[in-house]
C-alpha positions in Angstrom: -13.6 -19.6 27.7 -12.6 -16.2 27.8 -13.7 -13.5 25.6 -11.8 -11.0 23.6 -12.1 -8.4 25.6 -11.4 -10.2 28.7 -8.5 -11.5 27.6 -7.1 -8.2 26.1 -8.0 -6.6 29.6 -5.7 -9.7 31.2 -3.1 -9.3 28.7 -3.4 -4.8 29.7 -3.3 -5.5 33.4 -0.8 -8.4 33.4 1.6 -6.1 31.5 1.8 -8.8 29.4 2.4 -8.2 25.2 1.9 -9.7 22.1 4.9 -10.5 19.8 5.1 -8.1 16.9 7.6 -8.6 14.0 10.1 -6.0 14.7 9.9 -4.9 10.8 6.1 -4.2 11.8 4.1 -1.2 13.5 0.4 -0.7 14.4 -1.0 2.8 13.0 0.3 5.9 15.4 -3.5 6.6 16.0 -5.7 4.6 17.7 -8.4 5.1 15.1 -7.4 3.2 12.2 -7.7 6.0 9.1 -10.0 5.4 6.1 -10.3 6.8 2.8 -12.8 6.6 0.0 -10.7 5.9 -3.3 -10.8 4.9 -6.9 -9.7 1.5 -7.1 -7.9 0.3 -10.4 -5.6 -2.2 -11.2 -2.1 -3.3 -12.9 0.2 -5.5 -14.0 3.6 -5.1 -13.6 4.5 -5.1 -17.6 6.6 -1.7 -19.3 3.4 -1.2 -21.0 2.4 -0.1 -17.5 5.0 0.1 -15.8 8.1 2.6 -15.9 11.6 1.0 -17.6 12.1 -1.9 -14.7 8.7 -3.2 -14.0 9.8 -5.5 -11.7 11.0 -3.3 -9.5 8.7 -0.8 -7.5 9.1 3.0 -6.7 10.3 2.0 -2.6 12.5 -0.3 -4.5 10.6 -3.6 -3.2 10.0 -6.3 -6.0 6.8 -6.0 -7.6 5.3 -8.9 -6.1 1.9 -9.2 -7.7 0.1 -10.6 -4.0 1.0 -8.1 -2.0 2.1 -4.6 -3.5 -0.8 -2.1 -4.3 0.5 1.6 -5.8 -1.1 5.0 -4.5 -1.3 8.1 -5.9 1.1 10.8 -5.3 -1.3 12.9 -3.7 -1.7 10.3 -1.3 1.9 9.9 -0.1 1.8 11.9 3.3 -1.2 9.5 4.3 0.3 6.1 2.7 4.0 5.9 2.8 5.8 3.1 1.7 5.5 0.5 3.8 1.7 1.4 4.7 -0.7 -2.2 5.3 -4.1 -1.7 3.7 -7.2 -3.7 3.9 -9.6 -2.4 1.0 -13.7 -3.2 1.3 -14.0 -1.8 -2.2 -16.7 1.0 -3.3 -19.8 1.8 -1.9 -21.8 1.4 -4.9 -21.1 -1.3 -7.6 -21.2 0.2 -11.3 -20.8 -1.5 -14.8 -17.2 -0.7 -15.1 -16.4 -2.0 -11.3 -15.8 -5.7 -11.2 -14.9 -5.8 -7.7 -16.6 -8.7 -6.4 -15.3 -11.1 -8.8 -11.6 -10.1 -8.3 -11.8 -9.4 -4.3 -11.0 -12.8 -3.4 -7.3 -12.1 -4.6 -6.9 -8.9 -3.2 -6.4 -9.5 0.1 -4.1 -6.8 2.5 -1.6 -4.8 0.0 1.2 -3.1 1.1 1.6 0.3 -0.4 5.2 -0.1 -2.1 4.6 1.6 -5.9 3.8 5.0 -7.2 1.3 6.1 -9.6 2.2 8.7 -12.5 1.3 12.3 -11.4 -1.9 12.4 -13.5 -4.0 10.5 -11.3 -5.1 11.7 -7.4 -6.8 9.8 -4.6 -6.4 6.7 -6.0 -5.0 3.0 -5.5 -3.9 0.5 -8.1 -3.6 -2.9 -7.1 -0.9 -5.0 -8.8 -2.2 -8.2 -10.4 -0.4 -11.3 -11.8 -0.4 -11.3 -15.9 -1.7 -14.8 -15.5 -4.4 -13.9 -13.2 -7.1 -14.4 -15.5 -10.9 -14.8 -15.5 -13.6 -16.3 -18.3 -16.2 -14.7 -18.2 -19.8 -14.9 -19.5 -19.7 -14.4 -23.1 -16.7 -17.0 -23.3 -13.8 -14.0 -23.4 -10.7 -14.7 -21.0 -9.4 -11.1 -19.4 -6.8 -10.2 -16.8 -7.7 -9.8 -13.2 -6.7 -5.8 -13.8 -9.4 -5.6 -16.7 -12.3 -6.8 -14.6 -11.4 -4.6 -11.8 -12.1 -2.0 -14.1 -12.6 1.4 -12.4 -13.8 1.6 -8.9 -14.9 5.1 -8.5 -15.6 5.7 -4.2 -13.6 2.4 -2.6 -12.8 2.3 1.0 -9.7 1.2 2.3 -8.5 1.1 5.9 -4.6 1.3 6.9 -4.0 -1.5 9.1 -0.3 -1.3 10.3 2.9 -0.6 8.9 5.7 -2.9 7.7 9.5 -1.9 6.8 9.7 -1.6 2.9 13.0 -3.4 3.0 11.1 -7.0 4.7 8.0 -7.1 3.1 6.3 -10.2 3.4 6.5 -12.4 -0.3 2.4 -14.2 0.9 -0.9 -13.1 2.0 -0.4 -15.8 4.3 2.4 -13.9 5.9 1.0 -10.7 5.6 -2.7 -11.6 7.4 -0.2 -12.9 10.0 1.5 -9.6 10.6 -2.0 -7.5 10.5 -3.5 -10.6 13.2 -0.4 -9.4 15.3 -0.7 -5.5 15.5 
């Protein structure tokens, strides 16, 4: 059987290459760039939302498995359409419940704003119904055990048009496996 790196060096030589959904683009850079973040959460509710909270800042439907918001601060490095894979923080603290909620994290695709108070930091966008119980018998949303995770990593991972987002993290791993 042939190893990874045999068969990319077959697939370079060969001038053979992979099929990449045209709506999707590897990083410019070779290196994939990281940042260290806070990591919060939402739900897309007018509570938390602007007026149409089903409707993102690119204009992609706020789709609670894939979209993830980014500071404004953050826009030259993650524009719309940016795929990020996030490893969460460094350091685990009281109010960071990242462990329990990373299961249904998955890849995000940068498709919301945050309001301008806020700087080097990503909000994942959670399902209202995406709810935990947790020790002392109290049931709260998958954004309120996130909590605040102060010094998170995430890594971009590819690109993907804004206008043919994937609606799955099914469909979305696919598109990362591809680039």
């Amino acid at each position: 059987m042939l190893s990874l790196t045999a068969l990319m060096g077959v697939l370079l030589f060969s001038g053979a290459t992979m099929a990449v959904p045209a709506h999707a683009m590897a990083p410019k850079a070779l290196a994939l760039p990281s940042y260290s973040v806070t990591l919060t959460a939402y739900n897309a509710v007018s509570e938390q939302t602007d007026n149409d909270p089903l409707m993102t800042a690119s204009g992609a439907y706020s789709n609670p498995e894939i979209v993830a918001a980014r500071s404004n601060d953050l826009a030259d490095e993650l524009p719309f359409g940016t795929i990020i894979e996030i490893s969460g923080p460094t350091i685990l603290s009281d109010n960071c419940g990242y462990k329990i909620v990373a299961p249904i994290i998955g890849y995000r695709v940068i498709a919301d704003t945050m309001n301008a108070r806020y700087t080097s930091r990503i909000d994942i966008l959670f399902h209202t119904e995406s709810n935990y119980k947790m020790s002392d018998g109290k049931i709260k949303n998958a954004g309120a055990v996130l909590g605040i995770c102060n010094n998170s990593n995430i890594r971009v991972v590819g690109r993907v048009d804004i206008k043919h987002i994937p609606k799955t993290q099914r469909e979305l791993a696919t598109i990362v496996a591809t680039l």
